[in-house]
C-alpha positions as CSV (number, residue, x, y, z in Angstrom):
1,X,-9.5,26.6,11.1
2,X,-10.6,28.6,8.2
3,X,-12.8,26.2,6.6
4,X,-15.0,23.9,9.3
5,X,-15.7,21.6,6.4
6,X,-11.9,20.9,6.0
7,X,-11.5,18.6,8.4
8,X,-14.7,16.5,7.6
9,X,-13.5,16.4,4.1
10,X,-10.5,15.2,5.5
11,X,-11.7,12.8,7.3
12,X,-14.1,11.2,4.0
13,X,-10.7,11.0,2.2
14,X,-8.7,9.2,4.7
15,X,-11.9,6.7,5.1
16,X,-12.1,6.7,1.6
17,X,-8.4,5.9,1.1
18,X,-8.5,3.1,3.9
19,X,-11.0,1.4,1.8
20,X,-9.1,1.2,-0.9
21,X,-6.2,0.0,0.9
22,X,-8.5,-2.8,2.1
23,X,-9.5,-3.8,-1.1
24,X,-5.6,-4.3,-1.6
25,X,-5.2,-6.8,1.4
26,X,-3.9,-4.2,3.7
27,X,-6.4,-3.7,7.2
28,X,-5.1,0.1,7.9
29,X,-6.9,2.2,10.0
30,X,-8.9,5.5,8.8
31,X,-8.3,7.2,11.9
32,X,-4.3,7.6,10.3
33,X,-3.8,10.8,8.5
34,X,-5.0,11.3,4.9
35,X,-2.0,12.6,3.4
36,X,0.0,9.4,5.0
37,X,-2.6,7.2,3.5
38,X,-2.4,8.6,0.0
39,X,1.5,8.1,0.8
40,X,0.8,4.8,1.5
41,X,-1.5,4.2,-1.2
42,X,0.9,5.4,-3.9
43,X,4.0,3.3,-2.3
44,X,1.0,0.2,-2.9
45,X,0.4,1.1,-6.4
46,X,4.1,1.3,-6.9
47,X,4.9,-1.6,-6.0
48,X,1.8,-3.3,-7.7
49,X,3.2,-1.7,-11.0
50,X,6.6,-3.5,-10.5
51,X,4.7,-6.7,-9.8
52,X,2.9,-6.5,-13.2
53,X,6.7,-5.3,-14.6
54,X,8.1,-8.8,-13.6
55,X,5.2,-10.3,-15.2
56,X,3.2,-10.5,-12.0
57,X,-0.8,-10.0,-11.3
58,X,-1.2,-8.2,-7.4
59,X,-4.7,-10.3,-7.2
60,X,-2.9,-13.6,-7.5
61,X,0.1,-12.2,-5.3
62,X,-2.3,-10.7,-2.4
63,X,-0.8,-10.6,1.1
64,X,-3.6,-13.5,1.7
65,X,-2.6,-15.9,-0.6
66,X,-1.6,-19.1,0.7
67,X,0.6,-19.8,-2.8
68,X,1.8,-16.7,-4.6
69,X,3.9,-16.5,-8.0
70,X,6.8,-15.3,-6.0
71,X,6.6,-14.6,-2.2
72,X,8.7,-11.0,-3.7
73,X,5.2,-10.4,-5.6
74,X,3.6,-10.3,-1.7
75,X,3.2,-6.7,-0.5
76,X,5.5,-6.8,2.5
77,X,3.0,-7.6,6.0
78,X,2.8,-4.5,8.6
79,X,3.5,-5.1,12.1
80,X,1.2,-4.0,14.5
81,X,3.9,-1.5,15.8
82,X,5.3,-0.2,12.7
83,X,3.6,3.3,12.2
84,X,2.5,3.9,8.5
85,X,5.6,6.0,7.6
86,X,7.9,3.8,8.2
87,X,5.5,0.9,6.6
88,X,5.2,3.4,3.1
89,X,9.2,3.2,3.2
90,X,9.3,-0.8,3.4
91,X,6.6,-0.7,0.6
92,X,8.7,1.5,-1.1
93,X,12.2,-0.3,-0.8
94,X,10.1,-3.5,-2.1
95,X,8.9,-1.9,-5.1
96,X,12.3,-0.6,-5.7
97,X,13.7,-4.0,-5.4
98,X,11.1,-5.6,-8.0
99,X,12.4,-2.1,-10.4
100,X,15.4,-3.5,-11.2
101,X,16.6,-5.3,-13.5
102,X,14.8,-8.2,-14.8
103,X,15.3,-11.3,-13.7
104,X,15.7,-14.0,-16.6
């Protein structure tokens, strides 16, 4: 590599990025490639935009609550053995449900 900082800065935005995940209910590893985290991350605040869209709040609808709104208002759980591509695509299909139209 060109630059030896690179991957250290890298690595800062991937653990970064985790954390913010984290704060959103979601325990993902910052070991996982940053630019599949930031993928992940936007398919997140996707689908926390549709949330509020339905009339929603993501902190009363987090994957820990024991009584959400709507279970649809729950970010979709990650198995252990689903690698984060194909969990940004669920994510995604669940946001893309919520974009519809609205429900009356």
């Amino acid at each position: 590599m060109l630059d030896p900082h690179r991957r250290e800065d890298r690595e800062d935005a991937a653990t970064e990025i985790a954390g913010r995940l984290a704060q959103k209910g979601l325990d993902i590893s910052a070991d996982e490639d940053s630019a599949l985290l930031a993928d992940l991350l936007t398919a997140v605040e996707r689908f926390e935009a549709a949330v509020i869209w339905r009339g929603g709040d993501p902190m009363v609808n987090m994957p820990s609550t024991a009584e959400p709104q709507d279970p649809d208002f729950v970010l979709p759980a990650k198995s252990v053995d689903k690698s984060i591509e194909a969990y940004t695509r669920q994510v995604n299909e669940a946001a893309g449900a919520l974009e519809g139209p609205r429900r009356v």
